[in-house]
N, C-alpha and C positions, 0 to 999 in steps of 0.2 A: 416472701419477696426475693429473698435468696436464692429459691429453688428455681423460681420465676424467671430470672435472670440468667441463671446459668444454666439451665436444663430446657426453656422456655415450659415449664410446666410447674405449676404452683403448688400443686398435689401432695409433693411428699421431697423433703432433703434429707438426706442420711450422711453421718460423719464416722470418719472411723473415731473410736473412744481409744485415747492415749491414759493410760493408767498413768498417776505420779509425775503428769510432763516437765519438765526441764524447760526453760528458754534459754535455747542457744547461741549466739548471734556472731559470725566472724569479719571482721576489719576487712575490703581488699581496695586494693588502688588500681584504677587500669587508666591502660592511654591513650584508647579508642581504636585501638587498632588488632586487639586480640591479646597484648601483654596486660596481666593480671598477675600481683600481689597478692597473698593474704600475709595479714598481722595477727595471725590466730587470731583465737577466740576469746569472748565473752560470758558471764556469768550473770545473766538478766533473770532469775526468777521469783526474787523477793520482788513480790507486786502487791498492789491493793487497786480496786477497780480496771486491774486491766494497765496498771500503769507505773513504770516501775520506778522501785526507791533506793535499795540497795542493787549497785554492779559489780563484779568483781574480774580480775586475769588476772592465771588463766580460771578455766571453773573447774572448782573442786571434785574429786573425786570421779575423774573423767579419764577411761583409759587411753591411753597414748596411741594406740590405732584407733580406733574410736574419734577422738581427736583428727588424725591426720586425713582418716575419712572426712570429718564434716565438712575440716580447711579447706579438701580438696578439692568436694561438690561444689562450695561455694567458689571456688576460686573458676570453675567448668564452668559455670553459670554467666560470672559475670564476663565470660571470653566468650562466649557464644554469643552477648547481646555488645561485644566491642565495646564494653562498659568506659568510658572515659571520665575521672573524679576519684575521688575517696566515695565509697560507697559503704553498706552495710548490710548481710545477707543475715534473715532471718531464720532460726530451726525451731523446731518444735523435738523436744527429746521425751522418747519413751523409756519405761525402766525397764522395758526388754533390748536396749540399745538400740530402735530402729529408730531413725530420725526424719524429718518431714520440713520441705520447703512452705517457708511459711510467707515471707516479703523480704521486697527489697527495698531498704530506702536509702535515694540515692544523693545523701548530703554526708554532715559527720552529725553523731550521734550526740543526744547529752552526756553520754558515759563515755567518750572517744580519752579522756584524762587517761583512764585506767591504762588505755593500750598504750600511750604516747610513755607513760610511766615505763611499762615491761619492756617495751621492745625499744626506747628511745628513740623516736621517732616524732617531730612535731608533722603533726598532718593539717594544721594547716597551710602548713608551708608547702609541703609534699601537693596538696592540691592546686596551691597557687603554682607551683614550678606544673606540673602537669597541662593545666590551663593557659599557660605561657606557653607549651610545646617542648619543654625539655625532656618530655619521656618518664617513665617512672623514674623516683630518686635513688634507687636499691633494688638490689637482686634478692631474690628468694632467697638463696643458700646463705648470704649475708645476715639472715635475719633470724633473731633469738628472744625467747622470753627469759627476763632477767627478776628475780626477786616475785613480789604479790603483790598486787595493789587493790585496793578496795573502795569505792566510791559510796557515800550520802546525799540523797536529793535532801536538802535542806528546803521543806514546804511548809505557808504560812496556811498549816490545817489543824483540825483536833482528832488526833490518833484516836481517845477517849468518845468522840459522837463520831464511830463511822466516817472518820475525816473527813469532817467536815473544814470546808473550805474558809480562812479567816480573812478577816481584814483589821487596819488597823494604822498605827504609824511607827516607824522605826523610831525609838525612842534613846538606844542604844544599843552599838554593835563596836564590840571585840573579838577582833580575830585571832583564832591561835593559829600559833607559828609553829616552827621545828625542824629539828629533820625527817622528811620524809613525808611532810604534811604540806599539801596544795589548797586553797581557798579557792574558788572563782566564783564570782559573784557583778553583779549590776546593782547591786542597794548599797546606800549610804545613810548614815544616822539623819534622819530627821527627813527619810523618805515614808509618804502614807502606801500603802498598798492598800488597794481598790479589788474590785468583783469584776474589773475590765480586764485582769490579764490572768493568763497560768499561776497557779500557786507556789512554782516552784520558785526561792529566793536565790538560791546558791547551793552550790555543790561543795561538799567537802571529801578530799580523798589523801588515802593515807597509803605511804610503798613502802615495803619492809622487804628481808630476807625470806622470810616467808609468810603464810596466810596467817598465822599465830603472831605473828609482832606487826604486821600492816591491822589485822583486829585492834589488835592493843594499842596500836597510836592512834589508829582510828576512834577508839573509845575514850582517850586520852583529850584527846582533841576537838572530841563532841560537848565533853567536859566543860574544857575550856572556852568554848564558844560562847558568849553572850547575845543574845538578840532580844531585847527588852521591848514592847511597847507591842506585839501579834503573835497572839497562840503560834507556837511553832510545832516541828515534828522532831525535834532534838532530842528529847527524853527518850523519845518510842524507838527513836536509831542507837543511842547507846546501849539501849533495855538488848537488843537484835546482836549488837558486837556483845553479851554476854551471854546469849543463850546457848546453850549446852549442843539443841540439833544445828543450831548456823554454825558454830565453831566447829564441829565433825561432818558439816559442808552436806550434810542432810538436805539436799534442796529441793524443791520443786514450787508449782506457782500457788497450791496451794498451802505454802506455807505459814502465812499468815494467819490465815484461818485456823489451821494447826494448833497452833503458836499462841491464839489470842488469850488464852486464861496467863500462860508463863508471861506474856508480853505488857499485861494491863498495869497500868499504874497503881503501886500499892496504895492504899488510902491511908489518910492521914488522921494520928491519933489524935482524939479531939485534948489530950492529956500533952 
């Protein structure tokens, strides 16, 4: 049907095979009239079905031209279509460094914390002034990435069945606090979740000095979390901030997979 569509011939579709891909993804804001921001980049590759759980900035083990390259595609891109919003420009990363336009989606992201954390930047304010007519809020050369931050989609699934999707009722939830730890969330104790909406509960994201202490509050944090009353994915994201290949920023999307024996939940002695 793909091939159908974009070739008008159903016969045959061919892709190029990215070895080890990366998901890239960079921040930009424009003002409809050709000026375009980037807020660097993102670290989207911990996914499962396609969908992702763990974000991080900037992404690990990314060289610094390399980087400025993809900022700058992305930034080319959204000037050419007089992009006006906070936007979000999709890569695809090869381990041979060549990189590939993948989408654009042009809202703010669920992972947008991570950026607003590095560079200090609320973007949703940034788009509400944009949307008013004030023009972007910031100059390029003003803008820096500061410390690491690292996000978890908090989802009511079972890491253990192929995550499967849960339902259930909020029975109890305590939030942990701290420095350098963000909650956001829409549930509150003694809410059901239902098979009518996304799995995802809440996000939890942690900013450190660097990738090594945003993990560690980040795991800190996952810790301290409580959500009683529907399977969560809490355990399987703490299991990820102590794995040996995410801490040495080993990423690509098929990392889970990778991953699934180190990642599984040890079983329980019946002793």
């Amino acid at each position: 049907s793909e091939a159908q569509r974009y070739f008008g011939d159903g016969r045959i579709y061919a892709e190029r095979l990215v070895e080890l891909p990366r998901h890239i993804e960079v921040q930009v804001l424009g003002d409809g009239k050709g000026n375009v921001v980037h807020l660097f980049e993102r670290e989207c590759s911990i996914q499962r079905r396609y969908q992702k759980i763990v974000e991080e900035s900037p992404a690990p083990n990314l060289p610094g031209k390399l980087r400025d390259e993809i900022c700058a595609a992305a930034v080319r891109l959204a000037a050419a279509a007089k992009y006006k919003n906070a936007g979000t420009i999709e890569f695809i990363l090869g381990a041979d460094g060549e990189f590939y336009f993948l989408e654009m989606n042009t809202r703010l992201q669920v992972e947008h914390p991570v950026t607003e954390l590095v560079v200090g930047i609320d973007l949703v304010e940034a788009q509400l002034r944009i949307a008013s007519g004030e023009g972007l809020p910031v100059k390029q050369q003003d803008l820096k990435q500061t410390g690491w931050a690292i996000e978890c989609r908090i989802n009511a699934e079972e890491p253990e069945k192929d995550f499967r999707p849960a339902t259930g009722k909020i029975g109890l939830l305590r939030v942990p606090a701290g420095e350098g730890v963000r909650f956001d969330s829409g549930i509150v104790q003694g809410q059901a979740v239902t098979p009518a909406f996304d799995s995802m509960l809440a996000k939890l994201i942690a900013h450190g000095a660097t990738r090594d202490e945003a993990a560690r509050r980040l795991e800190h944090a996952l810790a301290a979390l409580t959500l009683l009353g529907v399977p969560t994915n809490i355990d399987y994201l703490a299991r990820i901030m102590r794995n040996k290949e995410f801490l040495a920023g080993k990423l690509h999307t098929g990392f889970l997979a990778q991953e699934a024996e180190r990642l599984a939940a040890a079983e329980l002695s019946p002793d």
